[in-house]
C-alpha positions in Angstrom: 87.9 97.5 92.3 88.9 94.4 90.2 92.3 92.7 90.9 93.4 93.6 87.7 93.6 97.2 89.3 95.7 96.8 92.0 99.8 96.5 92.7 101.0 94.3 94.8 101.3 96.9 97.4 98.0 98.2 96.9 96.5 94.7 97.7 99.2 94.2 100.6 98.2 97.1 101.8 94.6 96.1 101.8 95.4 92.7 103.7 96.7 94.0 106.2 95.0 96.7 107.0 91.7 94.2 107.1 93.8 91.6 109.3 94.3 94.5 112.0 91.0 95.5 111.6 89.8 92.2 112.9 92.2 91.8 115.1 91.7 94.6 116.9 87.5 94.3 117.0 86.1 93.1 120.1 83.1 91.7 118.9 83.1 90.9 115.0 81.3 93.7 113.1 79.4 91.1 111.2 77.3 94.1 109.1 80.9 94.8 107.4 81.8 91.7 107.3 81.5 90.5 103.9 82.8 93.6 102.2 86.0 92.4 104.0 86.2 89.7 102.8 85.2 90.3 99.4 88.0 92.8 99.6 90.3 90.6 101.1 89.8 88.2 98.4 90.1 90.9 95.7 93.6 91.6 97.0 94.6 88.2 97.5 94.1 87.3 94.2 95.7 90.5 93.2 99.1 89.8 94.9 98.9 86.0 93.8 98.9 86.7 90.3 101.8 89.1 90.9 103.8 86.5 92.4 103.0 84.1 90.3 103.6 86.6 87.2 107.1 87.0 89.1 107.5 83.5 89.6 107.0 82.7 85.5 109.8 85.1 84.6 112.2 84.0 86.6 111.7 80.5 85.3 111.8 81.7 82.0 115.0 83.9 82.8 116.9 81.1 84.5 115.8 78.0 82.6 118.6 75.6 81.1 
């Protein structure tokens, strides 16, 4: 899935269900590893480019 894909929540959602999954591991599963984080980075850019969408309108709104 591309970030182009996901909501914000989706790719919230993501995050933090992958930070409790680490959290809660023992020992780090390093077979899955990478998916996570290729996940994890999917999202991330995801919910920046949301924010950062959000951020340009309200400029835009509120300039002057």
């Amino acid at each position: 899935m591309t970030n182009e894909n996901l909501s914000f929540k989706e790719g919230y959602d993501i995050l933090k269900r992958n930070a409790e999954l680490l959290e809660d591991q023992q020992e780090p599963d390093i077979d899955n590893l990478m998916k996570l984080v290729e996940d994890s980075m999917t999202a991330y850019k995801a919910c920046k480019s949301r924010v950062e969408a959000v951020q340009q309108a309200l400029n835009e709104t509120f300039k002057d």
